[in-house]
C-alpha positions as CSV (number, residue, x, y, z in Angstrom):
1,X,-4.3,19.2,0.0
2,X,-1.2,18.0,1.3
3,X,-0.2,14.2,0.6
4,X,1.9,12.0,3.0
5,X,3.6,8.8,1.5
6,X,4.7,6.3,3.6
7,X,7.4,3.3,2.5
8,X,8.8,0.8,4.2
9,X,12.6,1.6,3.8
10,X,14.5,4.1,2.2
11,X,14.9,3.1,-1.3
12,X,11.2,2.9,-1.8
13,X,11.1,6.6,-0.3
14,X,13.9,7.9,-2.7
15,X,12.2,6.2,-5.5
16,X,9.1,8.0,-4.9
17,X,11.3,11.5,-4.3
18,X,12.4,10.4,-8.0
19,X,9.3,11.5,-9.7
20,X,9.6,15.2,-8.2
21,X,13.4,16.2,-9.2
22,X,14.4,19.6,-8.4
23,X,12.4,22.4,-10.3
24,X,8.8,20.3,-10.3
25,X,6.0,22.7,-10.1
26,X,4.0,21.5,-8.3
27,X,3.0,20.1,-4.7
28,X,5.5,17.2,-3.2
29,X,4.3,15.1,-1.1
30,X,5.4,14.2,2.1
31,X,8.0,11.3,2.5
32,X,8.5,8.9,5.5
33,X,10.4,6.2,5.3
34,X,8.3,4.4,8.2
35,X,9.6,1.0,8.7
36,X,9.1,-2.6,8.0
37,X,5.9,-4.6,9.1
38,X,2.5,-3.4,10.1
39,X,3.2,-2.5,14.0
40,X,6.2,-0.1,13.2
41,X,4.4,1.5,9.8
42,X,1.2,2.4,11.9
43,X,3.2,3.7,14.8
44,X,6.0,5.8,12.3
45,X,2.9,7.4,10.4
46,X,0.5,8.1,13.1
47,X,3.3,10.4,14.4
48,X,3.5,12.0,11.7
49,X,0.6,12.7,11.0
50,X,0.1,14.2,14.9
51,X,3.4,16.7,14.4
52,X,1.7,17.8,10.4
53,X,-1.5,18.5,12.4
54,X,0.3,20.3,15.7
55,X,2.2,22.4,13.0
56,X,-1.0,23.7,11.4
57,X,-0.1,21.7,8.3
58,X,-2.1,18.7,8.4
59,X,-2.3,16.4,5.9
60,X,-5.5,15.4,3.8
61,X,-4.7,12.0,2.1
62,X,-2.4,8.9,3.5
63,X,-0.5,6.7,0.6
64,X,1.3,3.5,1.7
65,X,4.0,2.6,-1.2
66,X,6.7,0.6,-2.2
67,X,7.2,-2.7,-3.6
68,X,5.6,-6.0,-3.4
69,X,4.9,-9.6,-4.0
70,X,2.4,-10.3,-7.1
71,X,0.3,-13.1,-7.3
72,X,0.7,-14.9,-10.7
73,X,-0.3,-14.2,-13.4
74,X,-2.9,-11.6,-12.1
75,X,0.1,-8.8,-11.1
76,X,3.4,-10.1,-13.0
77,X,7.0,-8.6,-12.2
78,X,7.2,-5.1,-12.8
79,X,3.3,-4.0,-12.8
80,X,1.8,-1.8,-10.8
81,X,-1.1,-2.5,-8.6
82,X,-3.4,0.1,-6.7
83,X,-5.2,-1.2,-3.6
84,X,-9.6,-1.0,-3.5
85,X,-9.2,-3.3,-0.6
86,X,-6.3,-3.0,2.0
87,X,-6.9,-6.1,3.8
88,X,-4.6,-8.0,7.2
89,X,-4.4,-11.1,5.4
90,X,-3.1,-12.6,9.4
91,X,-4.7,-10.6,11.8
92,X,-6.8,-13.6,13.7
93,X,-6.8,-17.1,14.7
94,X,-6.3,-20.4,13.2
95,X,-8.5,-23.3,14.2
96,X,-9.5,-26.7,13.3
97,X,-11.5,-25.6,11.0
98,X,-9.2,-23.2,9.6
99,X,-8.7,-19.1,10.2
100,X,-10.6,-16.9,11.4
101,X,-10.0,-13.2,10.9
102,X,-10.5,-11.3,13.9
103,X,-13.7,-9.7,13.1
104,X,-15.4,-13.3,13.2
105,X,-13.8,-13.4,17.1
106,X,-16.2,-10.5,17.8
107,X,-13.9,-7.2,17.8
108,X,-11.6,-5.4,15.6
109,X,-11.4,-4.5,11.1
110,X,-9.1,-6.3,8.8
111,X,-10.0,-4.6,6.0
112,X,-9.9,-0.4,4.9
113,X,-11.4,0.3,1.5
114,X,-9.5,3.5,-0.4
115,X,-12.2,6.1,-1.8
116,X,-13.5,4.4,-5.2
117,X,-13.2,7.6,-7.3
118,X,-9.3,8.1,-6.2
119,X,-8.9,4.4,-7.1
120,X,-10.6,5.0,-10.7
121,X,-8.4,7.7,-11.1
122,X,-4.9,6.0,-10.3
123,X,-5.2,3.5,-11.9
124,X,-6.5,5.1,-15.2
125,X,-3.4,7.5,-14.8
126,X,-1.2,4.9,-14.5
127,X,-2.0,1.9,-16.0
128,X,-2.2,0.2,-12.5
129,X,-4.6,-2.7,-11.8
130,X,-6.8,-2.5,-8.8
131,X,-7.8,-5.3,-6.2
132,X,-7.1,-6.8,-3.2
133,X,-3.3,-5.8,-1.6
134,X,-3.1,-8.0,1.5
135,X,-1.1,-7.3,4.8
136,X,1.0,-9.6,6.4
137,X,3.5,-10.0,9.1
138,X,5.2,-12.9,7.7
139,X,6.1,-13.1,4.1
140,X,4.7,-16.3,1.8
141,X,7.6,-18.4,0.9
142,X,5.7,-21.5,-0.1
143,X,3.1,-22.6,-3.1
144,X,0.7,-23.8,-0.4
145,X,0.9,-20.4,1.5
146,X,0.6,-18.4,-1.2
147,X,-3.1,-21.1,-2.7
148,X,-4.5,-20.6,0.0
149,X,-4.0,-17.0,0.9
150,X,-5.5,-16.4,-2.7
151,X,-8.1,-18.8,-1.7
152,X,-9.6,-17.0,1.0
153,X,-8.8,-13.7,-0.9
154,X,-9.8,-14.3,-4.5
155,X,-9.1,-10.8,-5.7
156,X,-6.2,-10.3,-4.1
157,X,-3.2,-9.2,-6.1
158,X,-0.4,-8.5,-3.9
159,X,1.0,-9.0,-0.3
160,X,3.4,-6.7,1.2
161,X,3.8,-6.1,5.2
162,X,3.0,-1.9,5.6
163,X,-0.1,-0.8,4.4
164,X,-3.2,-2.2,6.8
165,X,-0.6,0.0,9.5
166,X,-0.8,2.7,7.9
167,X,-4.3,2.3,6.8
168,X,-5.3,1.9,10.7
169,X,-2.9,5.4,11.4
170,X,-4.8,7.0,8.8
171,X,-8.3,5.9,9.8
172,X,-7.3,7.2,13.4
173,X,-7.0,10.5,12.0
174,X,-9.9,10.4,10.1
175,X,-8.1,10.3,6.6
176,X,-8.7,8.8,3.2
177,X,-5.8,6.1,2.2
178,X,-3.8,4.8,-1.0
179,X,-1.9,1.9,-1.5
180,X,0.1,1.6,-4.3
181,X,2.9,-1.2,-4.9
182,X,5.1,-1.7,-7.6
183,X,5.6,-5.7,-8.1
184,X,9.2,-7.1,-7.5
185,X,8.4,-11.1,-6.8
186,X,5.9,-13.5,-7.2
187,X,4.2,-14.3,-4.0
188,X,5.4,-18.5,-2.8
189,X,8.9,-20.0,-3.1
190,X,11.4,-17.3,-1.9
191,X,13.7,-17.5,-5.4
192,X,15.7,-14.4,-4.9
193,X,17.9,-14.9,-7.9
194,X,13.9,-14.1,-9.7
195,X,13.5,-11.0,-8.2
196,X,13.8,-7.5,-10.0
197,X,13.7,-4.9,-7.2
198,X,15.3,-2.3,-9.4
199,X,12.9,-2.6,-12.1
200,X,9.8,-2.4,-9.2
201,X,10.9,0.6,-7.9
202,X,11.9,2.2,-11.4
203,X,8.2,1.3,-11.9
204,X,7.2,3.0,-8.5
205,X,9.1,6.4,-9.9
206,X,7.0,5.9,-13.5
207,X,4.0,5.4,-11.5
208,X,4.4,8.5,-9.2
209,X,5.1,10.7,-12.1
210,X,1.9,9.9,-13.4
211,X,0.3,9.9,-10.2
212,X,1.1,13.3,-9.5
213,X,-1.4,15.5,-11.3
214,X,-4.4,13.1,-9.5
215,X,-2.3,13.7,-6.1
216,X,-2.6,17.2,-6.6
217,X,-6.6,17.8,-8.1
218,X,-7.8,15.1,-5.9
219,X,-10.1,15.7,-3.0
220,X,-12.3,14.1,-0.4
221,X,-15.2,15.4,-1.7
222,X,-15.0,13.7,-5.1
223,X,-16.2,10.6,-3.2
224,X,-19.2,11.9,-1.8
C-alpha cells in the first residue's frame, strides 16, 4: 500500500524524508509539501492523489503532518500527538448565542475520524497521544481564544491549519487519513521567543522512524 504524507512547508516534508535516509528497506512514502491553511492543503493533495491514480499508482492511505500548537498541559512542547478526531475547529458561524459549526446550519462535515485500529497502532509505536487535532484558518494568539476553543472541544490536543484539507481531499477519494503533529508551541499568546520548532520536527523524524513498520503492515481491512 502506498502512503502519501502531506506537510504544510518544506521543512516539515524534509523532516519526515529524515526517517528514510538512503539505503532504508523498505517502502517511502510519498512526500508533498502542500501548502499552508486548509483551502491550499485540500487542493495540493487532491491533485496528487488524481495524478498517483491516473499513473496506475494510487495511493491507499492519506497522512497530514508537521508541527503544531499543544494545548497545555495535555500535549507539552516537543510531544507527539496522533489525531482520532480531525475536526474544522472555524468552519461555521458566530451568533449571539455563540458558534455554530456548519453542520448545525444544515449542510456540510467538520469532523473526519482516522480508522481506530491505525490510531491504536501509532500511537503505541510511538509514544504519541491521541485526541482531538483541530483545524483552523486563523492561528490562536490569545488565552481567551485558546479557553474557549478547548471549551467547545474538550479533547482536543492540538491546532494546526492543514489537516481537515487534507482530510476532505482524502475523503473525496475514498481514502483512510492520519494526522500526526509534532508540538512546537502552546496554543494562546503568540511568545515566539517559547517556541522549539527544531526540537518538534526532530520529534516528527523520531516519530516517523517509528511509524514506519505500521505504515508499511497497515491496511484498510484491519478496521473492518
Amino acid at each position: 500500500m502506498r502512503v502519501l504524507v502531506a506537510t504544510a512547508v518544506p521543512a516539515e516534508r524534509d523532516a519526515v524524508a529524515r526517517a528514510f535516509p538512503a539505503g532504508y528497506g523498505g517502502a517511502v512514502p510519498g512526500l508533498l509539501a502542500a501548502g499552508v491553511g486548509p483551502a491550499r492543503a485540500a487542493a495540493a493533495t487532491a491533485a496528487a492523489l488524481t495524478a498517483a491514480e491516473r499513473d496506475g499508482v494510487p495511493y491507499g492511505l492519506v497522512v497530514s503532518a508537521g508541527i503544531a500548537g499543544g494545548f497545555a498541559p495535555h500535549a507539552p512542547l516537543g510531544s507527539l500527538v496522533v489525531a482520532d478526531e480531525i475536526t474544522s475547529a472555524d468552519l461555521g458561524a458566530e451568533t449571539a448565542e455563540g458558534f455554530l459549526p456548519v453542520t448545525e446550519l444544515g449542510f456540510g462535515t467538520v469532523t473526519h475520524r482516522p480508522p481506530e485500529a491505525l490510531v491504536r497502532r501509532v500511537a503505541d509505536a510511538t509514544g504519541a497521544r491521541a485526541g482531538a487535532v483541530l483545524t483552523v484558518s486563523t492561528v490562536t494568539g490569545t488565552a481567551e481564544r485558546a479557553a474557549e476553543l478547548r471549551a467547545r472541544h474538550p479533547r482536543a490536543l492540538a491546532e494546526a491549519m492543514e489537516g481537515f484539507g487534507v482530510a476532505e481531499a482524502a475523503a473525496l477519494h475514498g481514502l483512510p487519513v492520519l494526522e500526526i503533529r509534532a508540538v512546537s508551541n502552546a496554543v494562546g499568546p503568540r511568545d515566539r521567543a517559547a517556541w522549539r520548532i527544531g526540537e518538534a520536527l526532530q520529534a516528527l523524524t523520531e516519530g516517523f522512524g517509528n511509524l514506519a513498520p505500521v505504515l508499511e503492515s497497515w491496511n484498510s481491512h484491519d478496521d473492518r
